[in-house]
C-alpha positions in Angstrom: -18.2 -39.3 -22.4 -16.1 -37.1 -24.2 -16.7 -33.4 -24.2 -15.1 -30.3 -26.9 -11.9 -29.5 -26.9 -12.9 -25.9 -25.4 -15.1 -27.1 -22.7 -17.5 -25.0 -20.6 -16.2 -26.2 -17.3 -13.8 -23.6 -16.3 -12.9 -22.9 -13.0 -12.8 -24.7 -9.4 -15.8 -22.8 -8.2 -17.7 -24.6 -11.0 -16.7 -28.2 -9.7 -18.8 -30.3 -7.0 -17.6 -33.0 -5.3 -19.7 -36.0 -5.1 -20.1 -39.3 -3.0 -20.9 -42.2 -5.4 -21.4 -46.1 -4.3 -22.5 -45.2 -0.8 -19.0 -43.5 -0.6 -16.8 -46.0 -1.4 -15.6 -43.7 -4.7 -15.8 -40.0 -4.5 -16.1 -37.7 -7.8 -15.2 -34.1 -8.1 -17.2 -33.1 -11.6 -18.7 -29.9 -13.3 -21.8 -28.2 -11.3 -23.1 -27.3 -14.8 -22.8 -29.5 -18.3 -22.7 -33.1 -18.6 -22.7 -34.5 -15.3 -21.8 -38.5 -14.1 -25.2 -40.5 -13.3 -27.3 -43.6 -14.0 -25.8 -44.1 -17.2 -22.1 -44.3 -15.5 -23.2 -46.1 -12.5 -25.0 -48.7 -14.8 -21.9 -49.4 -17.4 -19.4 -49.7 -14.1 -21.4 -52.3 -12.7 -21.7 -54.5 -15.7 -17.5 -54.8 -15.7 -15.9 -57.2 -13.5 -12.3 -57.0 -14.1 -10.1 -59.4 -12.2 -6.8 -58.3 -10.8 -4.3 -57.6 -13.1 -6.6 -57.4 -16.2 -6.3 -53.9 -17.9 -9.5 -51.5 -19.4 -10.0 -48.6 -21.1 -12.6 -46.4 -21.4 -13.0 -44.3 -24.2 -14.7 -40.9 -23.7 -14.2 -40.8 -19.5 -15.4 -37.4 -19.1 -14.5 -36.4 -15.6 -13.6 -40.5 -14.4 -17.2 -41.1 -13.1 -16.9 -45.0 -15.0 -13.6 -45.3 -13.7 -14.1 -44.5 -10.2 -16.4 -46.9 -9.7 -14.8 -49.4 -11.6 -11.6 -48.8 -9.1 -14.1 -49.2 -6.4 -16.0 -52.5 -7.6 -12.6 -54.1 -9.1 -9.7 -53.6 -6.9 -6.1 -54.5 -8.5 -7.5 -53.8 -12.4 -5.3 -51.4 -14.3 -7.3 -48.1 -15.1 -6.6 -46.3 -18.5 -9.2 -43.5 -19.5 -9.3 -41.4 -23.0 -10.9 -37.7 -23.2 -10.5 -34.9 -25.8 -11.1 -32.3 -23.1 -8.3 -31.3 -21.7 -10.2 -29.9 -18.6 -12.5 -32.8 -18.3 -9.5 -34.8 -18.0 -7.9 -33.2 -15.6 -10.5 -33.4 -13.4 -10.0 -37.4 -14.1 -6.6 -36.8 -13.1 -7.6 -35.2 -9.9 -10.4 -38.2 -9.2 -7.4 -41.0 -9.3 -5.5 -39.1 -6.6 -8.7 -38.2 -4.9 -9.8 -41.8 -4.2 -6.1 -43.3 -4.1 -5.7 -44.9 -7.8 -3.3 -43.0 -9.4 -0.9 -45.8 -9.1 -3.1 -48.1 -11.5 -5.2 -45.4 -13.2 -3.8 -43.3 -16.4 -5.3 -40.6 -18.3 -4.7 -39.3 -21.6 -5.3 -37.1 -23.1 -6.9 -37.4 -27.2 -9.5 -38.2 -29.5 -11.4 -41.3 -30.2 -11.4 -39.8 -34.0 -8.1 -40.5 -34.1 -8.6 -44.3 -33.6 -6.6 -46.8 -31.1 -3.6 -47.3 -32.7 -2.9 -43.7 -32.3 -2.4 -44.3 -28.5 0.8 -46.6 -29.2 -0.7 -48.7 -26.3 -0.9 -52.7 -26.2 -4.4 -53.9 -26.6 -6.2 -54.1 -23.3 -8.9 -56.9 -21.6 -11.6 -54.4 -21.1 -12.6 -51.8 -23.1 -15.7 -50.0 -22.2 -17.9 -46.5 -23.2 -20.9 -44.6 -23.0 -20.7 -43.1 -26.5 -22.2 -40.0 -27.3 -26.5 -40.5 -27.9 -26.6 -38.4 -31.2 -24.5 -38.1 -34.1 -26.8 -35.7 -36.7 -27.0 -32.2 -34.9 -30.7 -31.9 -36.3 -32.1 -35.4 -34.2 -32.7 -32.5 -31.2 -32.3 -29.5 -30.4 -28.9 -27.4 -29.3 -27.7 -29.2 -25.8 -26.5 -26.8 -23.8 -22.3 -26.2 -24.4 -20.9 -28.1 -21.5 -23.3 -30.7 -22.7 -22.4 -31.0 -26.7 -19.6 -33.2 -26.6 -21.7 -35.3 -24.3 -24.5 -35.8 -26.6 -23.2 -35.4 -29.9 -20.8 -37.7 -31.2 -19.0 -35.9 -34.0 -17.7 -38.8 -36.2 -20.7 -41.2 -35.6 -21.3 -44.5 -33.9 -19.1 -46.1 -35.9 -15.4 -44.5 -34.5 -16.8 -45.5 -31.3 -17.2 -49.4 -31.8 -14.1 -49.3 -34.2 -11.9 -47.9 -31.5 -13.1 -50.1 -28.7 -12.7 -53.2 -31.4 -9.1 -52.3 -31.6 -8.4 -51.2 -28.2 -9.3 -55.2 -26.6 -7.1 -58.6 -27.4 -8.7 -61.6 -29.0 -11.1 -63.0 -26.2 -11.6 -59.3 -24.6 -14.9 -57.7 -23.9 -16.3 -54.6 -25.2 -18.9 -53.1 -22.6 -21.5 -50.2 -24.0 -24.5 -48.5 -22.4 -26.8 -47.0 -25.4 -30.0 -45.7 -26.4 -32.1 -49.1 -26.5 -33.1 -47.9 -30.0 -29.7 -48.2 -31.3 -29.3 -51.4 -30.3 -29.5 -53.0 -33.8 -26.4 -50.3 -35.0 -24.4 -51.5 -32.3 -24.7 -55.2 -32.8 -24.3 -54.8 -36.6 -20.9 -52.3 -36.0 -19.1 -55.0 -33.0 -20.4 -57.8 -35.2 -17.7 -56.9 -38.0 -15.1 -58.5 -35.2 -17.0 -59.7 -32.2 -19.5 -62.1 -31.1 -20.9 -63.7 -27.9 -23.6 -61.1 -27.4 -25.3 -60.3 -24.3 -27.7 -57.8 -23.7 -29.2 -56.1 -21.0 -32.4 -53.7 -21.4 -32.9 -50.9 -18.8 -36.8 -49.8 -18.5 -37.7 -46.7 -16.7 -40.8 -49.0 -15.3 -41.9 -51.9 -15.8 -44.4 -51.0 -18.3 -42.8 -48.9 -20.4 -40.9 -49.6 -22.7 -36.3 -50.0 -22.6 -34.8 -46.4 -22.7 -31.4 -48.1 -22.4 -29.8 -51.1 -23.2 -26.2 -52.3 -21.6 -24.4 -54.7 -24.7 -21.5 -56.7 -24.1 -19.8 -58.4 -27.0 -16.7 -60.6 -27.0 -14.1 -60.1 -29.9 -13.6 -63.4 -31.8 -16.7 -64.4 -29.7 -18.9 -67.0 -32.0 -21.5 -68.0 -29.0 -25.2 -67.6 -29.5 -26.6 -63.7 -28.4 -28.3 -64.0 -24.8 -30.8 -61.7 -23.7 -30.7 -61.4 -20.5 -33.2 -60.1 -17.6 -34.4 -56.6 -18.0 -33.2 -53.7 -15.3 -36.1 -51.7 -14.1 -35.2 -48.0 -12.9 -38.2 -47.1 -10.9 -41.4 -48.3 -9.5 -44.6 -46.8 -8.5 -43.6 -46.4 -5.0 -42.7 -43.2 -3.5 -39.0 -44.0 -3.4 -36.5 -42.2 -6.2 -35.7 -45.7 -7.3 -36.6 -49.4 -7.3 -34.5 -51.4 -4.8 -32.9 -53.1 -7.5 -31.4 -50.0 -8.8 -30.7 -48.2 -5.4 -28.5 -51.4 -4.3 -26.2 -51.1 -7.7 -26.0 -47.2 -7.2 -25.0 -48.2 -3.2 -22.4 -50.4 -4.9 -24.3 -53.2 -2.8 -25.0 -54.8 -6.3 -23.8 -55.3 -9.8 -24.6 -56.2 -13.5 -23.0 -59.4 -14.1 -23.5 -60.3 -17.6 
């Protein structure tokens, strides 16, 4: 996610290193503000990106997506897009930390600014975890490391325009989203993308999606698939349900 560009995570004391897919990727992010979890972990394992095929994500924060895509997609070209300068530097530091700087590029501007700005060719992947709000009085003040995060200043709709320009004919756009504004974003990619498939994520069983992963297929014209549901957590003692603990291992993915 993308954060302001005066961001709250200052200096190297603030920063944690972190070991994500039972330490196959490693991730050096702020201890305070918005911070890489399920979310990330989820919209990584839904991309399978074959060697040679290029992705961008828009909004990579500190490369917590990335990572984890380098680590479940070995040989796929890496390109990530954040408006803070010191978020992205941390990205910077990630690709050298886990050995993908050689097929991992960061840059540095806004998604506001749209695709075309980039001057880049269009890629096979494009992939985000867009900002949850976009009217400041839909909850209360986030925290300032966390505004960015949470508040996307130019709405929904610069978010599934730049990813729609950023993939070929044939590419796929991969979101993770509040579930409840899963009718927005299959009305927005529907203006130039098809072949639907969507993923809800439930905290349990019985409660109702919190979450829904949406991949759409630009050009695509094949009928929407709803696919099994994700369920976070059980009623078990464990922090999660084995299903979920085996894609945060990296022992599993989200195959649409």
């Amino acid at each position: 996610m993308t954060g302001q560009a005066e961001s709250a995570l200052t200096v190297a004391a603030d920063v944690a290193e972190s070991a994500l897919l039972g330490g196959r990727a490693r991730l050096r992010q702020p201890v305070k503000g918005y911070r890489a979890g399920m979310d990330a972990a989820l919209l990584a394992a839904a991309v399978a990106a074959r060697p040679g095929e290029r992705l961008i994500e828009a909004g990579c924060g500190a490369g917590g997506v990335l990572m984890q895509i380098a680590a479940r997609c070995p040989g796929a070209g890496l390109t990530g897009l954040e408006r803070d300068a010191i978020a992205a530097g941390l990205a910077r530091e990630n690709a050298v930390l886990n050995g993908v700087e050689d097929r991992t590029a960061i840059l540095s501007g806004d998604v506001a600014h749209g695709f075309r700005a980039l001057d880049l060719p269009t890629f096979d992947w494009a992939v985000s975890n867009p900002p949850f709000f976009d009217d400041p009085g839909a909850l209360r003040t986030p925290a300032p490391g966390k505004v960015g995060a949470w508040m996307a200043d130019d709405g929904l709709k610069a978010w599934t325009g730049f990813l729609l320009k950023a993939v070929r004919e044939g590419g796929k756009i991969v979101i993770i989203h509040r579930a409840d504004r899963l009718a927005d974003l299959l009305a927005l990619l529907g203006e130039k993308a098809g072949s639907f498939a969507v993923r809800p994520v439930h905290p349990y069983a019985d409660q109702p999606a919190k979450r829904v992963l949406v991949q759409a297929i630009k050009t695509g014209k094949a009928p929407l698939r709803l696919l099994p549901p994700l369920i976070l957590h059980d009623r078990t003692d464990a922090k999660h349900s084995p299903e979920a603990e085996a894609i945060l291992r990296g022992e599993a993915a989200l195959p649409f």
